[in-house]
C-alpha positions as CSV (number, residue, x, y, z in Angstrom):
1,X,-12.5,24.2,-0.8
2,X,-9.5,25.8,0.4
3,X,-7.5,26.4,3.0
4,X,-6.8,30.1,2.9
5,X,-3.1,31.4,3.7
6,X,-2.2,28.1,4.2
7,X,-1.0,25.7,1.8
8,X,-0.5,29.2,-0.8
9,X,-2.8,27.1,-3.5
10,X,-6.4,25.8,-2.6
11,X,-7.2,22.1,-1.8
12,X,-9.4,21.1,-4.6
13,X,-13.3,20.7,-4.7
14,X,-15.0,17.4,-5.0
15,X,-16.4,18.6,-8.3
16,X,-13.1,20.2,-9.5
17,X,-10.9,17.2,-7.7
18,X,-12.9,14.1,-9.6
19,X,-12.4,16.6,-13.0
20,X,-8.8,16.2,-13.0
21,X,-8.8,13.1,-11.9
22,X,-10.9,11.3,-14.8
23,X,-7.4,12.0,-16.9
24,X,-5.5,9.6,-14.7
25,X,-6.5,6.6,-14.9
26,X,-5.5,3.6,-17.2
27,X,-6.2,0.3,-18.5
28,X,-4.7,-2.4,-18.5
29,X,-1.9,-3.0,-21.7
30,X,-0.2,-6.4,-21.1
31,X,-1.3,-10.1,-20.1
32,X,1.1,-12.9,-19.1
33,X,0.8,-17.4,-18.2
34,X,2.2,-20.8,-16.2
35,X,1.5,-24.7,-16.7
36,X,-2.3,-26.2,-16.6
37,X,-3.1,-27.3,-13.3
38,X,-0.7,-26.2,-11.2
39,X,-1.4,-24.4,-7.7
40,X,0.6,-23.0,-5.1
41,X,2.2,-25.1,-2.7
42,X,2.5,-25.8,0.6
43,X,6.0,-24.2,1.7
44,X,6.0,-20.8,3.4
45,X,8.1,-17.4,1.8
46,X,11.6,-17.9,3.1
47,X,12.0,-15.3,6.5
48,X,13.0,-11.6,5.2
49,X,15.1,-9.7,7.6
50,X,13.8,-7.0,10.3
51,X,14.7,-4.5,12.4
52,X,12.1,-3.7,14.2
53,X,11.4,0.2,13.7
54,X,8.8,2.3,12.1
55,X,10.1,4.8,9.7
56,X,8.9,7.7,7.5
57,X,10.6,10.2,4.9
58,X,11.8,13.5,6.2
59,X,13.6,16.2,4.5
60,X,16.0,18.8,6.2
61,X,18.3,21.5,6.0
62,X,21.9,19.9,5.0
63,X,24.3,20.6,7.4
64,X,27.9,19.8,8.1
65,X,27.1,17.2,10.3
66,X,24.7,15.7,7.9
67,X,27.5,15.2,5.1
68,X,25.4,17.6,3.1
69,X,22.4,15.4,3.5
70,X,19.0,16.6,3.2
71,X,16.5,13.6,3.1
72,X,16.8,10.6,5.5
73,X,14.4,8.2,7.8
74,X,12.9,9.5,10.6
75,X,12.5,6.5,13.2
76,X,8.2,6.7,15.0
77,X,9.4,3.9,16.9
78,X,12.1,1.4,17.8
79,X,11.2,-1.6,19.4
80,X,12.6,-2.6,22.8
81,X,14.8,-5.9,22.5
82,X,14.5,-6.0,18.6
83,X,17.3,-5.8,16.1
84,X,17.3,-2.3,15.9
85,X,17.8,-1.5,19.4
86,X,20.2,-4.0,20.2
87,X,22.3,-2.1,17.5
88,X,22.1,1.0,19.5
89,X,19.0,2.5,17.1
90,X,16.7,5.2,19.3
91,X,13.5,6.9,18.4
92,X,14.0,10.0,17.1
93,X,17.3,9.3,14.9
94,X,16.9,9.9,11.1
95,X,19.6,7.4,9.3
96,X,20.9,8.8,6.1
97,X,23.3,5.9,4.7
98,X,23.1,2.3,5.0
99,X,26.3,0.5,3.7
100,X,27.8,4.3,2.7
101,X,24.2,4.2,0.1
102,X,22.5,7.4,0.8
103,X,19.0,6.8,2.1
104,X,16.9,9.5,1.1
105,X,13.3,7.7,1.7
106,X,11.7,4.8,3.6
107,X,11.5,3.0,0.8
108,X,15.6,3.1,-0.1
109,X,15.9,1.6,3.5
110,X,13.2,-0.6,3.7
111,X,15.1,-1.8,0.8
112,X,18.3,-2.1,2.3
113,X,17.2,-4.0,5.0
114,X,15.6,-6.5,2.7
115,X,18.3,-6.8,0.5
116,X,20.4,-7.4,3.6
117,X,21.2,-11.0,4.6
118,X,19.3,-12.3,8.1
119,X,22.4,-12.3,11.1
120,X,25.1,-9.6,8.6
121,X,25.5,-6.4,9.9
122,X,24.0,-3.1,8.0
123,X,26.6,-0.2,8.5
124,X,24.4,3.0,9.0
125,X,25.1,6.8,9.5
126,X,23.0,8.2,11.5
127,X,21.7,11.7,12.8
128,X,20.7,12.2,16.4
129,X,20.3,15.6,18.0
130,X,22.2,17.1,15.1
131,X,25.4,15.2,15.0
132,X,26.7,12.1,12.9
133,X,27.2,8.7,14.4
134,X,28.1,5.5,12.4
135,X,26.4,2.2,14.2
136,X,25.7,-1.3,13.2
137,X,22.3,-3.4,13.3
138,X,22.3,-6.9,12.5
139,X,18.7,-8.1,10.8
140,X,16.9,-10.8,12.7
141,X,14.6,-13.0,11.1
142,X,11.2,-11.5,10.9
143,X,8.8,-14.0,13.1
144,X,5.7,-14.3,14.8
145,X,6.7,-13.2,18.1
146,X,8.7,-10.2,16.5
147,X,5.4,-9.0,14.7
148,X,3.6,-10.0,18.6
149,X,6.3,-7.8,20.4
150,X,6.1,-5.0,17.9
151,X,2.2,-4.5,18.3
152,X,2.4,-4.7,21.9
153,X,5.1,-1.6,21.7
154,X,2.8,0.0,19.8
155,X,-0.4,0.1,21.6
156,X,1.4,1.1,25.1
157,X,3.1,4.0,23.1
158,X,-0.2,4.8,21.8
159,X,-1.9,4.4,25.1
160,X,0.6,6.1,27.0
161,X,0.1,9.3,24.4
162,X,-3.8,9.3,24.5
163,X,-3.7,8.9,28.4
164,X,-1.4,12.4,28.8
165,X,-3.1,14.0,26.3
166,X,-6.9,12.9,28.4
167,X,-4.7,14.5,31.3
168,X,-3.5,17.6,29.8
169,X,-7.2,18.5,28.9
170,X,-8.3,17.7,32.4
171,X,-5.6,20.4,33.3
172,X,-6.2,22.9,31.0
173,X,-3.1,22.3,29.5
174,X,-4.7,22.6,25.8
175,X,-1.4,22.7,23.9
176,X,0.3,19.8,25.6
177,X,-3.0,17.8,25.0
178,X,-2.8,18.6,20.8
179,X,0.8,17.9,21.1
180,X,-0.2,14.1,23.0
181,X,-3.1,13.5,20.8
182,X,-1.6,14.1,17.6
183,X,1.4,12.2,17.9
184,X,-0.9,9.2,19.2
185,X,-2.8,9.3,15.9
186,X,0.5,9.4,14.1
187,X,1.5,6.1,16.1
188,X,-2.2,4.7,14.7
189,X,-1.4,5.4,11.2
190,X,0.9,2.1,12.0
191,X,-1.5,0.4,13.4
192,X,-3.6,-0.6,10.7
193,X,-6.9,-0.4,9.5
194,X,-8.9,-2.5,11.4
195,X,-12.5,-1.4,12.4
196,X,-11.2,-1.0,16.2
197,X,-8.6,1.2,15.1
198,X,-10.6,2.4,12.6
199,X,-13.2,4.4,16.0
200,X,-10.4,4.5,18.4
201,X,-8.3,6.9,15.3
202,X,-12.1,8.8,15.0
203,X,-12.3,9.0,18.5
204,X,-9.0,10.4,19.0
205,X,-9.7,12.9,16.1
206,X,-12.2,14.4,17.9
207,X,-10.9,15.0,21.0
208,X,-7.7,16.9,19.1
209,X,-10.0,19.2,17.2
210,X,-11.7,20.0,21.3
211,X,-8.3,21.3,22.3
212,X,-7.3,23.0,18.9
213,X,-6.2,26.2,18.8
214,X,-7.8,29.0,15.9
215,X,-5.1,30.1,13.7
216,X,-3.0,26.9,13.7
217,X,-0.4,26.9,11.0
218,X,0.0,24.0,8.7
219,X,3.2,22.3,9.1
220,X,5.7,23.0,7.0
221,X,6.0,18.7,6.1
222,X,2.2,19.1,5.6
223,X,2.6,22.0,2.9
224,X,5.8,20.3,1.3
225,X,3.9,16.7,0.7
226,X,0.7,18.4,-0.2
227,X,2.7,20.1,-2.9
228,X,4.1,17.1,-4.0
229,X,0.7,14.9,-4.4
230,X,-0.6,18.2,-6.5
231,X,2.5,18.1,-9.0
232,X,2.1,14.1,-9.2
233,X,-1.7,14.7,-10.1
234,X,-0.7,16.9,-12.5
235,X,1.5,14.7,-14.2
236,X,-0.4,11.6,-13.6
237,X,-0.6,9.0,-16.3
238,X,-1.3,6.1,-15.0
239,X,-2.7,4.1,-11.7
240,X,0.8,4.3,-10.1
241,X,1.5,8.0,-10.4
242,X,-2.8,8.0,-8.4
243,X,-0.5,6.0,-5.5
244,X,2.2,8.1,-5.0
245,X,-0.4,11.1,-4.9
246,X,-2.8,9.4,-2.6
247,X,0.8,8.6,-0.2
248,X,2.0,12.2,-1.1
249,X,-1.7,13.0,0.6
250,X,-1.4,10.9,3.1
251,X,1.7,11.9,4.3
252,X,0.7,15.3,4.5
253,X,-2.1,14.3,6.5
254,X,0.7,12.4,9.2
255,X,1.5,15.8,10.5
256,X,-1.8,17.4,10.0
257,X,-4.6,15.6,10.8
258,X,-7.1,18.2,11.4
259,X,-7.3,19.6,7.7
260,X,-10.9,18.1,6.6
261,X,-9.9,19.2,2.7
262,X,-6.8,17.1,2.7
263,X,-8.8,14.0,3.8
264,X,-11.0,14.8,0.9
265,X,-8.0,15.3,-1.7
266,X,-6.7,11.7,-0.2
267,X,-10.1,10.1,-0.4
268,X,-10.9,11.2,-3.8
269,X,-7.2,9.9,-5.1
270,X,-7.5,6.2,-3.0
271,X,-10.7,5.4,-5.2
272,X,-8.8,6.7,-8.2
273,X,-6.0,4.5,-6.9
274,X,-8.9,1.4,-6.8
275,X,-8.6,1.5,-3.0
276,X,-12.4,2.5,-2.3
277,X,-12.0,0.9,1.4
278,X,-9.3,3.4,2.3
279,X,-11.8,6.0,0.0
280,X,-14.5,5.8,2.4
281,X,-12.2,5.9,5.7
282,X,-11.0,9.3,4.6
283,X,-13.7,10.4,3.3
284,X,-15.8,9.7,6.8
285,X,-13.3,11.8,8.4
286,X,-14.1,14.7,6.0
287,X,-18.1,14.5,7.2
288,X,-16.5,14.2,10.8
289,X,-14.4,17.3,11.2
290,X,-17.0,19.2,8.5
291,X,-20.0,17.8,8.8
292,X,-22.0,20.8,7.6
293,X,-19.0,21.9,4.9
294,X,-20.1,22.9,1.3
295,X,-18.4,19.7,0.2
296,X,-21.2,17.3,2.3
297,X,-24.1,16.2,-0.1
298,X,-21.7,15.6,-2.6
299,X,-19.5,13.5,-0.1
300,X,-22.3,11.3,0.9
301,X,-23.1,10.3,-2.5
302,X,-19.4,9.7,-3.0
303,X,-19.6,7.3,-0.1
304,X,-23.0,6.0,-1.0
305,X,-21.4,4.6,-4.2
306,X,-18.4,3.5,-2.7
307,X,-20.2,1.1,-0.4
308,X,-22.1,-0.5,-3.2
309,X,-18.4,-0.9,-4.8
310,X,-16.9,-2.1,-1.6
311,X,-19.8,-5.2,-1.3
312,X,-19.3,-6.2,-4.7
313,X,-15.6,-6.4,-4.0
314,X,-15.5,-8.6,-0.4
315,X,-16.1,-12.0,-1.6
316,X,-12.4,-11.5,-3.9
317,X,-10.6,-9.7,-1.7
318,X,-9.0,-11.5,0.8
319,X,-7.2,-13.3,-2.4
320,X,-5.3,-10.6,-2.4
321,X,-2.3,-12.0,-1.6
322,X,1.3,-13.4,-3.1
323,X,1.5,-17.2,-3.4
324,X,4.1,-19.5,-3.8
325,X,4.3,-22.4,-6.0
326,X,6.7,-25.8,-5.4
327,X,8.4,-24.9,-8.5
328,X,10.0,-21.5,-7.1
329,X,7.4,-19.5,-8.8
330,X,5.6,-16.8,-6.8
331,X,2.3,-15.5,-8.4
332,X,0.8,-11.8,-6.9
333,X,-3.0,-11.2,-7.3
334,X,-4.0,-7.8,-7.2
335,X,-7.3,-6.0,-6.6
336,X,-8.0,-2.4,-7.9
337,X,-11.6,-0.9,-8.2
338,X,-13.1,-3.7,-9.8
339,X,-10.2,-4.7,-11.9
340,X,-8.7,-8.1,-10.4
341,X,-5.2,-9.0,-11.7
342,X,-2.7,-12.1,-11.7
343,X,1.1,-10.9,-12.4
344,X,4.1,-13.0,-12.2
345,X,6.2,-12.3,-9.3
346,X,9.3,-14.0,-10.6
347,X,8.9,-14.8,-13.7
348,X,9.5,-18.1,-15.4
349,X,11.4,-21.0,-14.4
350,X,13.5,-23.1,-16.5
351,X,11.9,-25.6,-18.4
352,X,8.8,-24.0,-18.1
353,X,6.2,-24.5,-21.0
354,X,6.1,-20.5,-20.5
355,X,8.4,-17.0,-21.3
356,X,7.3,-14.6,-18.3
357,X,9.2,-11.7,-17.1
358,X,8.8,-11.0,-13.5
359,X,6.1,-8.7,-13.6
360,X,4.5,-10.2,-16.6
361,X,0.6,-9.7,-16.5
362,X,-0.9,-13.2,-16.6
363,X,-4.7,-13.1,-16.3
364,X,-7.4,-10.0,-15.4
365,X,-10.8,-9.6,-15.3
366,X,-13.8,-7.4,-14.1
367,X,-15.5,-8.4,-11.2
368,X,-19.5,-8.2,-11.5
369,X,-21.8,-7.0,-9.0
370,X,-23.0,-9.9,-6.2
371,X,-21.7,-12.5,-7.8
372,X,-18.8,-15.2,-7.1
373,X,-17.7,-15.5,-10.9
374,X,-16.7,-13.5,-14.1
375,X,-15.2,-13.7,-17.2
376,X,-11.7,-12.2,-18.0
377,X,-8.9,-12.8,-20.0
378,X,-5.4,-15.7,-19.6
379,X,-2.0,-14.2,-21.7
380,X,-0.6,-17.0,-22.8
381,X,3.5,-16.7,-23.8
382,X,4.3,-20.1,-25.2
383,X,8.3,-21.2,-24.9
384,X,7.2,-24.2,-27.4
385,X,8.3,-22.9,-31.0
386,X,5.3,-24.8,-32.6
387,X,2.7,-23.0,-30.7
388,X,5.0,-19.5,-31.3
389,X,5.0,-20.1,-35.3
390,X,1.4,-21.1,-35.0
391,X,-0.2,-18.5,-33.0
392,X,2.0,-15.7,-31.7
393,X,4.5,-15.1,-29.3
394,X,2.1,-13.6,-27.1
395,X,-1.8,-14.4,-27.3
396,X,-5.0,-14.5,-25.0
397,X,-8.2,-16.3,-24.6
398,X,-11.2,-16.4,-22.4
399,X,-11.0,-16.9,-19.1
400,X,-13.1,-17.6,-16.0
401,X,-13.0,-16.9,-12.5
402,X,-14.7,-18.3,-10.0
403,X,-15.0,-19.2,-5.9
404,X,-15.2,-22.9,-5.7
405,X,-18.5,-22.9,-3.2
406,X,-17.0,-26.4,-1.5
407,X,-13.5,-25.7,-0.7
408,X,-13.5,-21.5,-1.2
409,X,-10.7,-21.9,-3.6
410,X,-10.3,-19.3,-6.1
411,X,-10.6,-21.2,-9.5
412,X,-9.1,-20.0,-12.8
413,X,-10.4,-21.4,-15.8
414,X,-9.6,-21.0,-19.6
415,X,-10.1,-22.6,-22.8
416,X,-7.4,-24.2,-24.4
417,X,-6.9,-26.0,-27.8
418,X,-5.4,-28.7,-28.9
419,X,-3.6,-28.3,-32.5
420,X,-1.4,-30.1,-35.2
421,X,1.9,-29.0,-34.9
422,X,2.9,-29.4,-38.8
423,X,-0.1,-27.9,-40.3
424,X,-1.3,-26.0,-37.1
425,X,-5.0,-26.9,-37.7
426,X,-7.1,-26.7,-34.3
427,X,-8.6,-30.2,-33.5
428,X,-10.2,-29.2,-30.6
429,X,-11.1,-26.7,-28.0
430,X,-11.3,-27.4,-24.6
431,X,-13.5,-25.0,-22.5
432,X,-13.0,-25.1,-19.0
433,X,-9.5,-26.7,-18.1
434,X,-8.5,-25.5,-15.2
435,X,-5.4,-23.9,-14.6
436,X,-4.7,-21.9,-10.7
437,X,-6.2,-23.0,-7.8
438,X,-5.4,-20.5,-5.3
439,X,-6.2,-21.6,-1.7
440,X,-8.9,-19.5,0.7
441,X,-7.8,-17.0,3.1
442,X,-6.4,-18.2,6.6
């Protein structure tokens, strides 16, 4: 499939596309550990700072009034009576330094703001309309009527834009209407996936490609992230380097949403990525704007086996989450494809009876088709210098994961031993002592 004249390469085939793609993916290389019986308490994450904007990456020409500056954050949307716009923040203004830190992605800022204490200013420079200006925002804590005044912002701007572009139509005003429609389905990217926003984004798709024009060019951000994903592929060597290609993707699809072959590049990369959900949203949007395209019996078996993948992986999913213990600790569990992982967030505490890095694999496993269980493995890093000398620094054993049918915890299991510590003879093994608990879903 390609797009000719367009992106100056062609947008990979299915067949082609899941080629290069088989040489990117990776296995897991490292395991990690905490204290039998333990389970994440009750306490919430402390409140992390917010603004209140949506942002993106943009790139530029540099310019005098830029500082020489050719990457910032573009601001979708600043929300009325938040942090951000009590500081003076509009829609529209790209900021390109916080603290005098260059801010050349969304990421650097979102970082910023996170690293920025809740009620301290955050000095930025910022462009609007082509000049310079310096302000200050001052984080708020991030609570549940901030998140409640954010998505009500965000479903009248997205209103408001598919309501002029329904006008425009009406009036014949065909260009206006694309220009209305697509900057409402940029607003949805925001919005989540949820299965309403899921048909209104389908919806809105549709009525975009009625008032398209023949000859449209691409976007010039479309062709630069597009680029970008193809060099990551490329390069890819591990699950990481599918991510920032299926983003790269994505991002190009921000500005063009009408290309069907880049919703098949980003559909084909997301289950590479072990995101088969997002997999099979793009990949429906490929059978929407194409449905008769070379690519389609190949797509619907794609998204036939996706869908077997996707039932196999709902019972574990919403675990998914990062948990907090009452020791400090914080614990991430992960979900990709089938593979299910446990990583420290912050590594050990002191006194532990373990040695993990933050990061530190601690326990992963295959999940098995309609079932609640499965066997893995549990890294053990001992800080005890008996079990070191009489084992290893770093060793694994069995493990077992499992939904507790009664309470819908997620259960941990693993089989321990019990040894002398002069001669380091194993006494005993104990199959089955439990070691995380990790509460249901809310």
């Amino acid at each position: 499939m390609v797009v000719a004249g367009r992106l100056g390469v062609g947008l990979a085939s299915l067949a082609g596309f899941l080629l290069l793609l088989s040489l990117t993916g990776c296995d897991p290389d490292q395991m990690g550990n905490p204290p039998p019986g333990s389970a994440p308490g009750p306490q919430a994450t402390p409140p992390r700072p917010y603004l209140g904007v949506v942002m993106r990456s943009l790139e530029f020409p540099a310019s005098v009034a830029s500082g020489g500056a050719s990457a910032g954050v573009f601001l979708d949307l600043v929300v009325p009576g938040g942090a951000a716009a009590e500081g003076g923040l509009l829609e529209g203004d790209i900021v390109v330094a916080a603290n005098a830190t260059p801010m050349l992605t969304a990421e650097d800022f979102g970082r910023a703001i996170q690293r920025q204490s809740i009620g301290t200013g955050l000095d930025l420079a910022v462009l609007r309309e082509g000049q310079r200006q310096e302000l200050r925002v001052t984080p708020r804590a991030y609570t549940e009527a901030a998140s409640a005044a954010y998505q009500d912002h965000l479903g009248l701007r997205i209103r408001s834009e598919e309501q002029q572009g329904d006008a425009d139509t009406a009036a014949g005003s065909r260009q206006a209407a694309f220009q209305h429609y697509t900057r409402a389905l940029q607003l949805l990217y925001h919005a989540g996936p949820a299965p309403q926003n899921e048909n209104r984004f389908n919806s809105l798709l549709m009525r975009l490609m009625s008032v398209r024009q023949a000859g449209l060019r691409l976007p010039d951000e479309t062709q630069r992230h597009y680029r970008r994903a193809m060099a990551v592929l490329e390069q890819a060597r591990d699950e990481r380097d599918n991510e920032r290609a299926r983003q790269s993707f994505v991002d190009a699809l921000y500005h063009a949403p009408w290309v069907p072959e880049l919703w098949l590049n980003a559909g084909l990369v997301s289950e590479k990525a072990g995101d088969p959900e997002a997999a099979r949203r793009y990949l429906r949007r490929v059978l929407l704007l194409d449905p008769e395209g070379s690519e389609g019996a190949a797509v619907r078996q794609k998204l036939a086996t996706l869908e077997l993948l996707i039932e196999d992986r709902r019972p574990w999913q919403p675990y998914a989450a990062t948990y907090p213990f009452d020791d400090k600790r914080q614990e991430t569990i992960t979900l990709r494809g089938r593979q299910l992982e446990l990583r420290s967030v912050t590594g050990s505490v002191a006194g532990s009876d373990r040695k993990d890095k933050a990061g530190d694999l601690i326990a992963y496993g295959t999940i098995r088709p309609g079932g609640q269980r499965f066997t893995g493995k549990w890294i053990f890093r001992p800080s005890d210098e008996s079990n070191i000398r009489c084992f290893a620094a770093e060793y694994d054993t069995d493990a077992e994961f499992a939904i507790d049918p009664t309470t819908q915890m997620l259960v941990v299991s693993v089989t321990s031993s019990n040894f002398m510590r002069d001669s380091c003879q194993v006494t005993a093994r104990n199959p089955g002592t439990v070691t995380r608990r990790f509460p249901p879903p809310r």
